[in-house]
ChimeraX commands (.cxc) that place a marker at each C-alpha (Angstrom):
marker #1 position 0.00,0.00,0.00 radius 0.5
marker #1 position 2.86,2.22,0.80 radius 0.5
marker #1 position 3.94,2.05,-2.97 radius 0.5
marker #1 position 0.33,2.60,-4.77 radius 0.5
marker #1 position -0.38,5.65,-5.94 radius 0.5
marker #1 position -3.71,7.15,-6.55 radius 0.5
marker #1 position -2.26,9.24,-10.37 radius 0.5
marker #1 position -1.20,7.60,-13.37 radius 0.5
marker #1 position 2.56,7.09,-12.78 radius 0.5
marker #1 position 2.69,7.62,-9.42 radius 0.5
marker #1 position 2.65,3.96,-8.74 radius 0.5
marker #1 position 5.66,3.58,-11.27 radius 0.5
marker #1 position 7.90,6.07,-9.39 radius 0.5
marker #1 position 7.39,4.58,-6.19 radius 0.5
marker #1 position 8.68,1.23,-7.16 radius 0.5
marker #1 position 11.81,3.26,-8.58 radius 0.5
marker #1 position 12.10,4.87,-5.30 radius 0.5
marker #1 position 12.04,1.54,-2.96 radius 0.5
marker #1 position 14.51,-0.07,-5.20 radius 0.5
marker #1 position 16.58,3.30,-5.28 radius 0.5
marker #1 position 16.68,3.39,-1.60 radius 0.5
marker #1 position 16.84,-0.19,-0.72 radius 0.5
marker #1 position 20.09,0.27,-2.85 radius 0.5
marker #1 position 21.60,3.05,-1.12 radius 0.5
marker #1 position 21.23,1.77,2.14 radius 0.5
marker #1 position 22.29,-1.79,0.97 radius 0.5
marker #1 position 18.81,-3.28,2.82 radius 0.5
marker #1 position 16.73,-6.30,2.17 radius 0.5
marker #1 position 13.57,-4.96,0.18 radius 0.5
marker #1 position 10.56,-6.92,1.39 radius 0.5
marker #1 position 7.39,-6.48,-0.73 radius 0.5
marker #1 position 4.26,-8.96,1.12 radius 0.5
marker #1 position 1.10,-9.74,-0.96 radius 0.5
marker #1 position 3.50,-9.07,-4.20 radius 0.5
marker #1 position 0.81,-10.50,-6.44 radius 0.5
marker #1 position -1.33,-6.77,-6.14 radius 0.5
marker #1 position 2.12,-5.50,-7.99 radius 0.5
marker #1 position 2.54,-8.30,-10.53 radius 0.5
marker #1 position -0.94,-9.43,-11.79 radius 0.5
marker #1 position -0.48,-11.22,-15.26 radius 0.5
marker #1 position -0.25,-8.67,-17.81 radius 0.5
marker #1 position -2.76,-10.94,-19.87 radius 0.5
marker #1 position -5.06,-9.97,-17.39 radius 0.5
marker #1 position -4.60,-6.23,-17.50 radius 0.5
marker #1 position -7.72,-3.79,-18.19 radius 0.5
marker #1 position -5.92,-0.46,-18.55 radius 0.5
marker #1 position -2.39,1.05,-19.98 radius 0.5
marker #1 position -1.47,1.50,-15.91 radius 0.5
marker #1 position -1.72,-1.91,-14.87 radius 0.5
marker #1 position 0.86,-2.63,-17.56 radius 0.5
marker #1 position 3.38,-0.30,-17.20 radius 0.5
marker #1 position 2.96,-1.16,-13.33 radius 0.5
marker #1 position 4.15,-4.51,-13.63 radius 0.5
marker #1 position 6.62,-3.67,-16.51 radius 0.5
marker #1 position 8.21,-1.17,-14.07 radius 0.5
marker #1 position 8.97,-3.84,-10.79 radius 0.5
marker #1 position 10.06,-6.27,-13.05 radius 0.5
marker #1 position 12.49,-4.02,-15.20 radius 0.5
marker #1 position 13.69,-2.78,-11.28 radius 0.5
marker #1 position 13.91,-6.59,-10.26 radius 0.5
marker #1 position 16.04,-7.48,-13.17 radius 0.5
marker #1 position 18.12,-4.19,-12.39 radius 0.5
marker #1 position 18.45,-4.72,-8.56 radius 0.5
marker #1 position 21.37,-6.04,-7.08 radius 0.5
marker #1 position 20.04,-6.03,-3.42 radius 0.5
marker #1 position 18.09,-8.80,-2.01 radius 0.5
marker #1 position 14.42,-8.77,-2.99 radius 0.5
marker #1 position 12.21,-10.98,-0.93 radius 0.5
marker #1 position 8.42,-11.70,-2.23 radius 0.5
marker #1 position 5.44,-13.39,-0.49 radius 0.5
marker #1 position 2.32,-14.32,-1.62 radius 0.5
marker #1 position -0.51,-17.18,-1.48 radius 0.5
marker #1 position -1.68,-16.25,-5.22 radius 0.5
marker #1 position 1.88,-17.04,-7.05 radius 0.5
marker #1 position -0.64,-18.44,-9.91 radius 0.5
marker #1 position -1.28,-14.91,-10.56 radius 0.5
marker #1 position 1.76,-13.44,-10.69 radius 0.5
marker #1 position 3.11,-12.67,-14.16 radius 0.5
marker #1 position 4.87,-15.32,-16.00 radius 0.5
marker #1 position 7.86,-12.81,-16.04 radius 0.5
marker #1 position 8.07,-12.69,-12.57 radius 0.5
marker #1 position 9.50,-16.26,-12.24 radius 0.5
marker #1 position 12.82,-15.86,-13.53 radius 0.5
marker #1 position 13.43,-13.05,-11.48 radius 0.5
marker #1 position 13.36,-14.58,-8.52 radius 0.5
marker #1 position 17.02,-16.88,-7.50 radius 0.5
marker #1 position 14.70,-19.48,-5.19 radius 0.5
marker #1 position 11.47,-20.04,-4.92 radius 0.5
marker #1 position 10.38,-21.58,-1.72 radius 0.5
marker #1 position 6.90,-23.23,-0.57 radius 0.5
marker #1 position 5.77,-23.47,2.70 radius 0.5
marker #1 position 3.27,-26.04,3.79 radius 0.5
marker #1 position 1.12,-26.70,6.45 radius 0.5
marker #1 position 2.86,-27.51,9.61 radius 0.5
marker #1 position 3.55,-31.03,10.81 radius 0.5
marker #1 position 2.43,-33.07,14.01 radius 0.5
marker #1 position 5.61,-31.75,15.69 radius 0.5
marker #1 position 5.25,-28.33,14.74 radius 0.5
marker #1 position 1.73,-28.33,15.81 radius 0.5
marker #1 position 2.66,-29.17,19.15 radius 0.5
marker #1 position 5.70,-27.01,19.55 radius 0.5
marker #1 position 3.64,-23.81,18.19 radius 0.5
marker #1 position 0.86,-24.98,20.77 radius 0.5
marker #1 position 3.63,-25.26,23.73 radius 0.5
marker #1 position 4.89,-21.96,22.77 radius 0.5
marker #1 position 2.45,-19.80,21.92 radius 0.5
marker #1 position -0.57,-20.94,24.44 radius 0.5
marker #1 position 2.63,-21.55,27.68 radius 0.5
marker #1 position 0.83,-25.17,28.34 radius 0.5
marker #1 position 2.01,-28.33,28.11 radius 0.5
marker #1 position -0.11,-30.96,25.93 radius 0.5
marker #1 position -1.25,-34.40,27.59 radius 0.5
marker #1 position -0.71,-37.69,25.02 radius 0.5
marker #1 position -5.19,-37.10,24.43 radius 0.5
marker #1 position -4.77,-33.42,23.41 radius 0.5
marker #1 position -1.95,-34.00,21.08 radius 0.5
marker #1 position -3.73,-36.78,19.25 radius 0.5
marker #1 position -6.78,-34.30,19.04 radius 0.5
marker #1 position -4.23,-31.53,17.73 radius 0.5
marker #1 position -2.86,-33.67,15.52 radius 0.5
marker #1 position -5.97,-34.84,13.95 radius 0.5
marker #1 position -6.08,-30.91,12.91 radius 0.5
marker #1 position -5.13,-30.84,9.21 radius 0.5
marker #1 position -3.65,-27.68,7.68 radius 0.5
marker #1 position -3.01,-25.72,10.70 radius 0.5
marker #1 position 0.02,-22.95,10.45 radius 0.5
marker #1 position 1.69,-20.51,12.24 radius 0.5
marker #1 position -0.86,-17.64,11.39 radius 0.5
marker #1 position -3.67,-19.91,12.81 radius 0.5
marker #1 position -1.89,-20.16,16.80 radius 0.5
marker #1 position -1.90,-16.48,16.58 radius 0.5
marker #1 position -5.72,-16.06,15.37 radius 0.5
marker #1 position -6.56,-17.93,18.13 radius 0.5
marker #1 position -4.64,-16.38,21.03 radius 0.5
marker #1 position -5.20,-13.41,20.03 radius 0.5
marker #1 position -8.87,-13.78,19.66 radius 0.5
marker #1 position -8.34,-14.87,23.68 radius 0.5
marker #1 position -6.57,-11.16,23.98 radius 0.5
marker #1 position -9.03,-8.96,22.95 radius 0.5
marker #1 position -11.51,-10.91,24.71 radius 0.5
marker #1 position -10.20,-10.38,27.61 radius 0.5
marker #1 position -9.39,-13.46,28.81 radius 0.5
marker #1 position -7.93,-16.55,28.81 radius 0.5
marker #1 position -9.24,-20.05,27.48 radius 0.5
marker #1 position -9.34,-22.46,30.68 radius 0.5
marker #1 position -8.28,-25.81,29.30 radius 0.5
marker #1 position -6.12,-26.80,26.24 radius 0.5
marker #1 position -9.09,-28.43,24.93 radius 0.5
marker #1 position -10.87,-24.89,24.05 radius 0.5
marker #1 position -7.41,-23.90,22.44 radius 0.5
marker #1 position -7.86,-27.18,20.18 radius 0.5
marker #1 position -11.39,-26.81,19.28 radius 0.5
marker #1 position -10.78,-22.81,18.65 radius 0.5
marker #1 position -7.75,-23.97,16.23 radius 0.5
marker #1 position -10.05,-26.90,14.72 radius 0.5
marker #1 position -12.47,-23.85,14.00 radius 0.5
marker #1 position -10.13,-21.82,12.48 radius 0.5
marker #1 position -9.20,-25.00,10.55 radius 0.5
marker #1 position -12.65,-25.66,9.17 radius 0.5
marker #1 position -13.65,-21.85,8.39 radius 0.5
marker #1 position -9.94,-22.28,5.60 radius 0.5
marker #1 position -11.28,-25.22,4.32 radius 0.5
marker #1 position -13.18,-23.68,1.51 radius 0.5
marker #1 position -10.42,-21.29,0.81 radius 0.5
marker #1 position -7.80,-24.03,0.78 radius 0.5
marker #1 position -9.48,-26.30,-1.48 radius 0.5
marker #1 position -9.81,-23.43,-4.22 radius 0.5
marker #1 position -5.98,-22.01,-3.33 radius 0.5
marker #1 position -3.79,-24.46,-2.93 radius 0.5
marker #1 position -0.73,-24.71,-1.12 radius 0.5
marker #1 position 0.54,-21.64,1.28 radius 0.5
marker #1 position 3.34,-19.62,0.08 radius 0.5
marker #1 position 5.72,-18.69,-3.07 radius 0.5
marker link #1:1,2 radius 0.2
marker link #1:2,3 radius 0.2
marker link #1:3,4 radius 0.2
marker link #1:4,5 radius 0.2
marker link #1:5,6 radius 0.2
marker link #1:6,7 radius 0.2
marker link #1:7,8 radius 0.2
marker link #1:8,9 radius 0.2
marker link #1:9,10 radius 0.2
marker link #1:10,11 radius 0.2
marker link #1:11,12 radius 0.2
marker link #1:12,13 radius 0.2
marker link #1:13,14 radius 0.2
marker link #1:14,15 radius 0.2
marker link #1:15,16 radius 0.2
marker link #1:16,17 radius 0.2
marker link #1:17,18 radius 0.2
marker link #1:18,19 radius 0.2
marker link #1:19,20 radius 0.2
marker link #1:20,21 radius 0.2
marker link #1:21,22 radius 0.2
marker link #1:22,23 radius 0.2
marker link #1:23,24 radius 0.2
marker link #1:24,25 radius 0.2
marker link #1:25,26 radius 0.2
marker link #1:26,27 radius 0.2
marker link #1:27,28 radius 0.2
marker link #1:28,29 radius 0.2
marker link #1:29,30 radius 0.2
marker link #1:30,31 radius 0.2
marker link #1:31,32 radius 0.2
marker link #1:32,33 radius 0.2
marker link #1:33,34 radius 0.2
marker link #1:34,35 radius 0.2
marker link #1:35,36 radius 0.2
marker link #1:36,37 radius 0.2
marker link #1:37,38 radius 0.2
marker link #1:38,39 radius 0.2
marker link #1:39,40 radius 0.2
marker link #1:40,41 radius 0.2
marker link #1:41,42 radius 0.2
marker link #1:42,43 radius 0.2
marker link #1:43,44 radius 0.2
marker link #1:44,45 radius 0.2
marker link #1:45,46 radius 0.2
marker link #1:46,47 radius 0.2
marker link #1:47,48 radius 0.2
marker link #1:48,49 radius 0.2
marker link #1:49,50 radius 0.2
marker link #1:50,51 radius 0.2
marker link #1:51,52 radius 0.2
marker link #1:52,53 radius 0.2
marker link #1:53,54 radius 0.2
marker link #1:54,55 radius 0.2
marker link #1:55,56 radius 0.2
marker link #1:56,57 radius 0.2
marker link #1:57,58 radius 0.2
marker link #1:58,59 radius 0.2
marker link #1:59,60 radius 0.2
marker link #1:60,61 radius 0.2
marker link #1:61,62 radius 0.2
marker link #1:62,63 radius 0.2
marker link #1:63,64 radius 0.2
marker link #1:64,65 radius 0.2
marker link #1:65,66 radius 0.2
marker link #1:66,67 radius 0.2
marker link #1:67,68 radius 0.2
marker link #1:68,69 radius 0.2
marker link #1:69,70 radius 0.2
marker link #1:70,71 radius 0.2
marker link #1:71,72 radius 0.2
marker link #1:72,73 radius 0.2
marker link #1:73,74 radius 0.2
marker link #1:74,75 radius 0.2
marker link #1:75,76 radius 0.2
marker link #1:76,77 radius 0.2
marker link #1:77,78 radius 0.2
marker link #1:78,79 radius 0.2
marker link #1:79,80 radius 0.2
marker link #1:80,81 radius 0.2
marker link #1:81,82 radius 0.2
marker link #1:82,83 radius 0.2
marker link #1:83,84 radius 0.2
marker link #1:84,85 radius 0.2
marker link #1:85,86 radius 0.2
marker link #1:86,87 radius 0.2
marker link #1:87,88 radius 0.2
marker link #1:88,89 radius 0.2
marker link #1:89,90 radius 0.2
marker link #1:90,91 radius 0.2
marker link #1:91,92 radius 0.2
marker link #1:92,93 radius 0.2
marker link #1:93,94 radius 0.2
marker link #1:94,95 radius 0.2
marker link #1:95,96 radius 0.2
marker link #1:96,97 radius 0.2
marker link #1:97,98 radius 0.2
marker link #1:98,99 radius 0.2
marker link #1:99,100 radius 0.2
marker link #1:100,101 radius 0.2
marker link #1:101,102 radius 0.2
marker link #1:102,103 radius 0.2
marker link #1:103,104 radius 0.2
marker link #1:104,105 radius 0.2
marker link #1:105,106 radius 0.2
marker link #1:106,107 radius 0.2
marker link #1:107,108 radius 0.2
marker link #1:108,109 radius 0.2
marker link #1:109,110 radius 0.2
marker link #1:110,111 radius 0.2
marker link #1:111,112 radius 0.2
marker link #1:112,113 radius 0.2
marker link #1:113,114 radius 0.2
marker link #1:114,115 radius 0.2
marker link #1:115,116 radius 0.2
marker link #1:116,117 radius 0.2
marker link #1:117,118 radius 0.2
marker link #1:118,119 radius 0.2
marker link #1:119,120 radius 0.2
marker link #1:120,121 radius 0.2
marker link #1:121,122 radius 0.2
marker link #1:122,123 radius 0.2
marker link #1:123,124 radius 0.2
marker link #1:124,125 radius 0.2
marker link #1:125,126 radius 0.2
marker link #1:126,127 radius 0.2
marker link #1:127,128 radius 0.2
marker link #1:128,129 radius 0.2
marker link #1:129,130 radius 0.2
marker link #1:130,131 radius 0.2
marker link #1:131,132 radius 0.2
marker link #1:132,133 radius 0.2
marker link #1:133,134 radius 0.2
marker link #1:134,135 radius 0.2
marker link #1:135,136 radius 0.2
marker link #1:136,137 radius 0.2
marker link #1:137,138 radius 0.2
marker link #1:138,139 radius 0.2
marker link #1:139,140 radius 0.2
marker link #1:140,141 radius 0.2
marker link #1:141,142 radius 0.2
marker link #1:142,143 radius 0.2
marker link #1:143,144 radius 0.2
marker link #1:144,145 radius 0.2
marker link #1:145,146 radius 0.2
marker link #1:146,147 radius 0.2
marker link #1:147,148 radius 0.2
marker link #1:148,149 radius 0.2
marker link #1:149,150 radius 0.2
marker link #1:150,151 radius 0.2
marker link #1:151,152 radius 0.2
marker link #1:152,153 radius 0.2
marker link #1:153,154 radius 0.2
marker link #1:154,155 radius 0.2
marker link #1:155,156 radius 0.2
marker link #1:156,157 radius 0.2
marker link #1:157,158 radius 0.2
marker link #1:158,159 radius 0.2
marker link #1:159,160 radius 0.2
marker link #1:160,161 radius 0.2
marker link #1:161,162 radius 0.2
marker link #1:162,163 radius 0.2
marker link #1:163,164 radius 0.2
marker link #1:164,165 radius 0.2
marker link #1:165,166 radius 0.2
marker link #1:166,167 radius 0.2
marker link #1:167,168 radius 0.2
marker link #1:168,169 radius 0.2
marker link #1:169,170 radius 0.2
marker link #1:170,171 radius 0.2
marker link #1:171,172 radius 0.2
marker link #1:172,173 radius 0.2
view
C-alpha cells in the first residue's frame, strides 16, 4: 500500500524509489502480498496496470540487493516474474511436531498424550492460525481455561480455511 499511488505514474515512481533506496542503504527490500504488484499482464484492463508490472520487473532485473516476495496467489503473478526470482520456496502446512511445539509456545501449556492426538488430527493448521486464536483470547479479555478450548478454537479456524484451501492451494511462493 505504501507504494500505490492514486495518479497515473505515481505507482511507477514509487517502485523506482524503494529499489533506489533499498540500494543506497544496501537493505533487504521486502514487498508482502507481491501478487497486487505483478498481476499477469494478460489480465490487465488499462495502460497502468501494464506499465505497473513492466516497471517492478524491469527494477527486479536491475536490482542487485536482495528482494524478498510473499504471496498465497503465485498463480497470478506474471509469467515474467518467475525468472526473477534466484529461489522459490513453498511453505506447507505444519507437521504433528510443529503443531505441538507452536501450541507449547504460543498458548505456555504443556499438551497431555489425548490433546496432542486431538491436535494432531487438525489438518492444515500454520503458524498464522496459533496467533488467530490467542489473540482472539486477547481482545476478549481473557484466557481459554483448558487446552481443549485452544484445540477446538484452532479446529475452527481450521474448518472456516477449508473452503479457501481447497480453491488455493498450497501456502506460500
Amino acid at each position: 500500500s505504501d507504494i500505490l499511488g492514486m495518479y497515473v505514474g505515481q505507482t511507477e515512481q514509487r517502485i523506482r524509489d524503494a529499489f533506489a533506496e533499498a540500494e543506497a542503504s544496501k537493505a533487504i527490500l521486502f514487498l508482502d502480498e507481491i501478487d497486487g504488484l505483478l498481476q499477469n499482464r494478460e489480465g490487465a484492463h488499462h495502460s497502468w496496470e501494464v506499465t505497473q508490472v513492466n516497471e517492478l520487473l524491469q527494477q527486479m532485473e536491475n536490482f542487485s540487493g536482495v528482494l524478498i516476495g510473499a504471496t498465497n496467489f503465485s498463480t497470478k503473478l506474471d509469467p515474467a516474474t518467475l525468472r526473477r526470482f534466484t529461489y522459490k520456496l513453498t511453505f506447507d502446512y505444519l507437521d504433528n511436531a510443529g503443531k505441538r511445539l507452536f501450541f507449547e509456545r504460543m498458548f505456555k501449556a504443556m499438551l497431555k498424550e489425548d490433546e496432542s492426538k486431538r491436535l494432531d488430527a487438525i489438518t492444515h493448521l500454520t503458524p498464522g492460525d496459533f496467533r488467530t486464536v490467542r489473540q482472539s483470547y486477547f481482545y476478549l479479555g481473557g484466557h481459554a481455561r483448558s487446552n481443549i478450548e485452544r484445540i477446538e478454537a484452532l479446529q475452527q479456524e481450521a474448518t472456516a480455511k477449508e473452503q479457501e484451501r481447497t480453491i488455493a492451494g498450497k501456502i506460500g511462493f
